[in-house]
C-alpha positions in Angstrom: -10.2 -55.3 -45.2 -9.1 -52.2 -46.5 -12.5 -50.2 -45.9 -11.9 -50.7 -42.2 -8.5 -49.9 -42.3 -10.2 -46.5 -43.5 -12.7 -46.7 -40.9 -10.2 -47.2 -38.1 -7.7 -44.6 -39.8 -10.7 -41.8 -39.8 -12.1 -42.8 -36.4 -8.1 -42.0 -35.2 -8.1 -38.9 -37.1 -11.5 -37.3 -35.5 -10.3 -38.4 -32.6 -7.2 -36.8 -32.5 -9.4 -33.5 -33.9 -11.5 -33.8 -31.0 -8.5 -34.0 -28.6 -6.7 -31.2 -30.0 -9.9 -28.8 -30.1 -10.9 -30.1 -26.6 -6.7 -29.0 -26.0 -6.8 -26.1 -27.3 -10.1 -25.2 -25.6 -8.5 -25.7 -21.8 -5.2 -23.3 -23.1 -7.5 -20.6 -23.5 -9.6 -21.2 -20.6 -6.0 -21.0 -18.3 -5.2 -18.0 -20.1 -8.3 -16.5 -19.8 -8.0 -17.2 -15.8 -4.2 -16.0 -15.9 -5.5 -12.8 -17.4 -8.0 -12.5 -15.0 -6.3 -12.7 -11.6 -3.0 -11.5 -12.5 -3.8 -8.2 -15.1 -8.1 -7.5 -15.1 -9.0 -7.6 -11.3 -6.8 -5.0 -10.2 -8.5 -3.0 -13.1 -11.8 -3.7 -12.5 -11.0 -3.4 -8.3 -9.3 -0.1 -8.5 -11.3 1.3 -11.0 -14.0 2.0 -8.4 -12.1 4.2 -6.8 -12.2 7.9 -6.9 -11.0 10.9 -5.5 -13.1 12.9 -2.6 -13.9 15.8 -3.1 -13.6 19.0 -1.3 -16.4 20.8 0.4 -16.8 24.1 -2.3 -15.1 27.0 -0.4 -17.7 29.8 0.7 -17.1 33.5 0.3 -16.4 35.8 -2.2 -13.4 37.4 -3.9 -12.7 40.6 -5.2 -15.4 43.2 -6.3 -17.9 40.4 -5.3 -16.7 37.4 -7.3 -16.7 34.3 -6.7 -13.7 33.2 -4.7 -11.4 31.4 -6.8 -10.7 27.8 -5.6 -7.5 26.4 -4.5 -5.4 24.1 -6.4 -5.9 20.6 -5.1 -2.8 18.5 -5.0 -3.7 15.1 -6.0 -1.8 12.4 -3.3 -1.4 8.8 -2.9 -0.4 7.8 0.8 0.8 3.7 1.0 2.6 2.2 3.8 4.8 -0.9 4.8 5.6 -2.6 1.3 8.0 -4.9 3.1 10.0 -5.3 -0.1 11.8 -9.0 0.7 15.6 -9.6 0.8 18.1 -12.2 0.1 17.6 -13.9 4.0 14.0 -14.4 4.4 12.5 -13.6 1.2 11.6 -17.0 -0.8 11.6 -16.6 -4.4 7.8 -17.3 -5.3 7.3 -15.4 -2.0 9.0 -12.3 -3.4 7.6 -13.1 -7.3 3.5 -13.1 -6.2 3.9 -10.5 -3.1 6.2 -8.2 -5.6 4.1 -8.9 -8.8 0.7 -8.3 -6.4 2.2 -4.5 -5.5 3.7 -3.9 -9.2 0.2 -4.4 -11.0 -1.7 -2.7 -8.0 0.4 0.5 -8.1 0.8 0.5 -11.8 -2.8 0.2 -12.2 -3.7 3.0 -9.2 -0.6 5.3 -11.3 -3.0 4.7 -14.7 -6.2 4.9 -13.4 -6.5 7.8 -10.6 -3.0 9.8 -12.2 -1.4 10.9 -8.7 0.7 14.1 -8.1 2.7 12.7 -5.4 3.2 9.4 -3.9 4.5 9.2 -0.2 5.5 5.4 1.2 5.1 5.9 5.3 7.9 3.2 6.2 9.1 0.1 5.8 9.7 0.2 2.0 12.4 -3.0 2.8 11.6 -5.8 4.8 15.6 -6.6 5.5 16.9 -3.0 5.3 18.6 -3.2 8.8 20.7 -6.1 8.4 21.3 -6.1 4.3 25.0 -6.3 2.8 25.5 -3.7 0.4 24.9 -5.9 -2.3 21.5 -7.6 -1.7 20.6 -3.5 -0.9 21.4 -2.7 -4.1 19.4 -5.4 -5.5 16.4 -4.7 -3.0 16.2 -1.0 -4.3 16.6 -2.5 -8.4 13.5 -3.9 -7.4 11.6 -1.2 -5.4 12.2 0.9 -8.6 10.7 -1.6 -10.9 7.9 -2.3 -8.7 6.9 1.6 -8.3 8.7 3.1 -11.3 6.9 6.4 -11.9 7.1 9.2 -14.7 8.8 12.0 -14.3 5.5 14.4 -13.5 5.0 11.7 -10.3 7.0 12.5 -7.2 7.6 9.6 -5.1 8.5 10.2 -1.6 9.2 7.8 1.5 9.9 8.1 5.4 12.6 5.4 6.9 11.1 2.9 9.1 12.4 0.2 11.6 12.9 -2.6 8.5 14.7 0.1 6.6 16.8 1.1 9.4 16.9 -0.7 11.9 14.9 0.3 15.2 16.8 2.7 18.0 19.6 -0.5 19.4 20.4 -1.3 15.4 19.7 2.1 13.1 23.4 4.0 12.5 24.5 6.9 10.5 25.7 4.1 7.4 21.6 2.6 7.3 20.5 6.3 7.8 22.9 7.6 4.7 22.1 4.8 2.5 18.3 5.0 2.5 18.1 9.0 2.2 20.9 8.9 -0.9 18.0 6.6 -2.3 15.1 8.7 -1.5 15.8 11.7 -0.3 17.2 13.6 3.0 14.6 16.4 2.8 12.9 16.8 5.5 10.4 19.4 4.4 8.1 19.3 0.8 5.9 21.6 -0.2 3.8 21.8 -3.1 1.1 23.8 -4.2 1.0 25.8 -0.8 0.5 22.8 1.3 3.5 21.5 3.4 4.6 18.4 4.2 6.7 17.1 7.0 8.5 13.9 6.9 9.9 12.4 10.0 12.3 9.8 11.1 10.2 8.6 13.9 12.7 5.4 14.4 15.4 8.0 15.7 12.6 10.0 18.3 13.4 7.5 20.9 14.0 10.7 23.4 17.0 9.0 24.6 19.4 12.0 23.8 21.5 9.5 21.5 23.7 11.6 18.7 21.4 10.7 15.9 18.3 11.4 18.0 19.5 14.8 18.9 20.2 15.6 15.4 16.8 14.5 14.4 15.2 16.5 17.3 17.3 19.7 16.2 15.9 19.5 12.5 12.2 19.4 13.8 12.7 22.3 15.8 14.4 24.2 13.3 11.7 22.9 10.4 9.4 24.2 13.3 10.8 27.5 13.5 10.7 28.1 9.6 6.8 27.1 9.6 6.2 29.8 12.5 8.3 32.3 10.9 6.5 31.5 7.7 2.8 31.8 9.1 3.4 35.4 10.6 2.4 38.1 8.8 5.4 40.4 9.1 8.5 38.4 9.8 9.7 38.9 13.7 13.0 39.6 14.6 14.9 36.5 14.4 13.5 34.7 11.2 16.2 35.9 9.3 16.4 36.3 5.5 15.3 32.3 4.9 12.8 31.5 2.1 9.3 31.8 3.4 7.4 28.6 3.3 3.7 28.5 2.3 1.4 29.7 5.3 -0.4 26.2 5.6 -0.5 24.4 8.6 1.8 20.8 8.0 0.7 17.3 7.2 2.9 15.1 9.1 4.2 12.1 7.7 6.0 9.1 10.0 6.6 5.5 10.5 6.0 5.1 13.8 2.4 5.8 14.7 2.0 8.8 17.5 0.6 7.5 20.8 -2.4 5.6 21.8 -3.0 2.8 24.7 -4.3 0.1 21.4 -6.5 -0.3 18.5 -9.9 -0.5 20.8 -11.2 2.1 18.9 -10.0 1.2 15.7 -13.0 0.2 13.4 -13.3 -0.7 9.4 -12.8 -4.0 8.1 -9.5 -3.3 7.4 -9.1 -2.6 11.6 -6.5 -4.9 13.7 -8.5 -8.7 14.6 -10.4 -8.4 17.2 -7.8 -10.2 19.3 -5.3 -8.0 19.0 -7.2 -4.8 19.4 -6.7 -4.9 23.1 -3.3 -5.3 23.2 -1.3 -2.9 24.6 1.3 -1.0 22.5 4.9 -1.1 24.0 6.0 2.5 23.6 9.2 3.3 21.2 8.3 0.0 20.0 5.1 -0.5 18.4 3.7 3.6 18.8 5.8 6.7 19.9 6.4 7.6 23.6 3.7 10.1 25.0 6.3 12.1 25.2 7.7 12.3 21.9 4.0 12.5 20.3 3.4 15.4 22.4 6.8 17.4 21.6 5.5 16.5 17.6 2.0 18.1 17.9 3.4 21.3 20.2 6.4 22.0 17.7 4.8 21.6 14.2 1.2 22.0 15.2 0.1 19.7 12.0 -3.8 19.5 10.8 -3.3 16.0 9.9 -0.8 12.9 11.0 -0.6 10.0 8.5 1.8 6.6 10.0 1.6 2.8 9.0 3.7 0.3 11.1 0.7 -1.8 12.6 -0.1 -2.7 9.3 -3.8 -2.2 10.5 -6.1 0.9 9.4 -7.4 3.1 12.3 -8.5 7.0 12.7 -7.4 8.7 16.3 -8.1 12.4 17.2 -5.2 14.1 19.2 -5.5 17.1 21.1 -7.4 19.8 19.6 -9.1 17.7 16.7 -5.8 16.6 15.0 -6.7 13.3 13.1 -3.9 10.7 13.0 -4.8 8.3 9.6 -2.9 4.8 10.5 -2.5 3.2 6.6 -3.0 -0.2 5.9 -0.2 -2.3 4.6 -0.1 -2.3 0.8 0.9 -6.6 0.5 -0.4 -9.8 0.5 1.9 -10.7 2.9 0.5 -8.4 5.7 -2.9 -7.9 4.6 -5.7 -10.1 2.9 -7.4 -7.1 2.0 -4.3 -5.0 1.3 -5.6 -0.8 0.7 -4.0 3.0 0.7 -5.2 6.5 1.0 -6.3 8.5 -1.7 -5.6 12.9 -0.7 -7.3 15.6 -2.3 -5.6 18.6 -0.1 -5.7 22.4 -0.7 -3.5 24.6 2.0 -6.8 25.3 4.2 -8.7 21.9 3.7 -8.3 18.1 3.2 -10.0 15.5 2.4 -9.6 11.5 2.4 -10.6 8.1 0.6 -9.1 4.2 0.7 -8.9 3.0 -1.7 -8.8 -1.3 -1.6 -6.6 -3.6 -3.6 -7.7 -7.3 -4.7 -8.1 -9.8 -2.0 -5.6 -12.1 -1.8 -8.7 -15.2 -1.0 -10.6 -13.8 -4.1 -7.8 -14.5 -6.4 -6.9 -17.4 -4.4 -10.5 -19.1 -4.9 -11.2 -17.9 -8.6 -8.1 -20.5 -9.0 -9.8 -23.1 -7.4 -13.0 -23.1 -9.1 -11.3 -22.5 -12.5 -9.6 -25.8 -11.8 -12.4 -27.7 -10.9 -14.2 -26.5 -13.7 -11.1 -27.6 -15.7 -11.1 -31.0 -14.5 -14.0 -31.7 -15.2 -14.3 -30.3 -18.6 -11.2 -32.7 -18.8 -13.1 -36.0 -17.2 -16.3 -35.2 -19.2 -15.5 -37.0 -22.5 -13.4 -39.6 -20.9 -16.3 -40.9 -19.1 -14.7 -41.0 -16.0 -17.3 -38.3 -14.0 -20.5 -40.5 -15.7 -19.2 -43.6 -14.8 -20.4 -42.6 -10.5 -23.5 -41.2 -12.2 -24.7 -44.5 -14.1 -23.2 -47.0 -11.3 -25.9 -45.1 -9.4 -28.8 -45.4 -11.4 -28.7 -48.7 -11.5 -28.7 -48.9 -7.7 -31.8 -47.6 -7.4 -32.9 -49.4 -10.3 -32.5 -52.6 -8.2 -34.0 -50.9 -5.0 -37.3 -50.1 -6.8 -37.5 -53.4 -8.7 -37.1 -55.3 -4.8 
């Protein structure tokens, strides 16, 4: 009696032993998986990436040296964050899409070690209708999301979600994004200048806030022609004299083009939406507008985001316009940005592609499966099917 009272008691106890290893077995399987998809793929994604390199400059300097080459500034370009707010933004909707850009940009910051980083728009999703509170929560966010060290600039252009578009933006909107970011219009660095536009306000209409935006472009206009002649002309005044480098121009608002038909890549608008037309003011700049922008700052390169889509255009005299993907989940599956190695005379470009959201979302799905079943296995549950089976055919051979 009492040696199976020890047999049942040590039965129990291995058991128990087997559950708790078989326990403790599954915890560090959903760890594993947790560490995968939520810290190691953006590492092992990104770290594929690398800056492209410049074409070696020809000619020689001085006495018959070699010329020396130009400093390259190092510069990330991302577009349409979409940041969500207190209306529409669910709270695991703003945890994944906010934890997806946090690790992603974090990661891109470690990893490649940008200069500069320049958002093109739409760094809010619910900028244009946001109570003073829930904005100051929105930006608390935005800087843990994309906090920076100090040897990082980060810069960003105001889009229609930060804003408002033309019928909603007002001086107050206008005010409160720049006093987060910054009011400059003009940044240069390293001899190469950038111009950042408010393409929301270039509606053409003649509105006050248009007209003020139109006046600074022409006078940021003025400085980069004054700057790029050789002896100042008369008129120029005493004013600092920029670098004599042609302008990258940064917007929202992409400049015009009929659709996306040309627009090729993976990362490229479906091909059901390609052929849609773009409303003007709306979903690209009036023709108008984009051919004041070109004549007055004459750029050699136009990055925008807005569609969300990737696509390359050439304006006018060879002027490529770079259209950025969106940088979330929630706009993209396949979300990307640019990668910039620019000198004052030259440029050159890369994407640089995020995780897929699918990827991520199917490593899940197998890893449970597998987990199930690991789980079923000793219970006998998955055999059971297996056996019943056998002895099916068993009977069908014996017949």
């Amino acid at each position: 009696m009492a040696s199976s009272r020890l047999g049942a008691r040590g039965q129990c106890l291995r058991l128990l032993k087997t559950r708790g290893f078989l326990l403790l077995k599954l915890l560090a399987a959903v760890l594993a998986v947790l560490l995968f998809c939520e810290f190691l793929i953006y590492y092992l994604v990104i770290f594929q990436c690398s800056w492209p390199e410049l074409k070696t400059p020809e000619g020689a300097g001085a006495l018959g040296a070699p010329k020396a080459p130009e400093p390259v500034l190092r510069a990330m370009f991302l577009a349409d964050t979409h940041l969500l707010g207190a209306v529409r933004g669910h709270w695991l909707d703003k945890l994944r899409r906010e934890w997806q850009m946090e690790r992603a940009f974090q990661t891109a910051l470690w990893l490649l070690q940008p200069e500069v980083v320049f958002i093109l728009g739409d760094v809010f999703d619910e900028g244009k209708w946001s109570s003073p509170k829930a904005w100051a929560d929105d930006v608390g966010r935005f800087w843990k999301v994309f906090r920076h060290p100090p040897h990082v600039q980060l810069w960003a252009v105001a889009g229609n979600h930060d804003i408002g578009f033309h019928y909603q933006m007002d001086t107050y909107r206008i005010k409160r994004f720049e006093k987060v970011f910054s009011p400059e219009r003009l940044f240069s660095w390293k001899g190469i200048n950038f111009v950042m536009v408010n393409s929301v306000a270039l509606e053409g209409d003649g509105c006050d806030i248009c007209s003020r935006a139109e006046a600074e472009l022409l006078e940021i206009s003025h400085w980069l022609n004054c700057s790029q002649e050789e002896h100042r002309p008369h008129g120029c005044g005493d004013r600092q004299r920029l670098p004599a480098s042609a302008p990258i121009l940064l917007q929202h608002f992409p400049l015009y083009r009929k659709n996306d038909a040309n627009c090729s890549g993976e990362d490229a608008a479906p091909p059901d939406e390609k052929y849609t037309l773009f409303k003007e003011r709306y979903d690209v700049l009036s023709q108008e507008v984009s051919r004041k922008l070109l004549w007055w700052l004459r750029p050699r390169l136009v990055l925008s985001g807005h569609t969300h889509s990737a696509c390359e255009v050439q304006h006018g005299a060879g002027i490529l316009e770079v259209s950025v993907p969106s940088f979330s989940w929630r706009n993209r599956n396949n979300p990307s940005f640019i990668m910039g190695s620019i000198t004052p005379v030259d440029y050159a470009l890369a994407k640089c592609y995020l995780p897929r959201e699918d990827m991520v979302l199917t490593t899940y799905c197998v890893a449970a499966g597998c987990l199930m079943l690991i789980t079923l296995i000793p219970t006998g549950l998955v055999s059971a099917p297996f056996h019943f089976g056998r002895r099916v055919l068993r009977k069908f051979k014996t017949m």
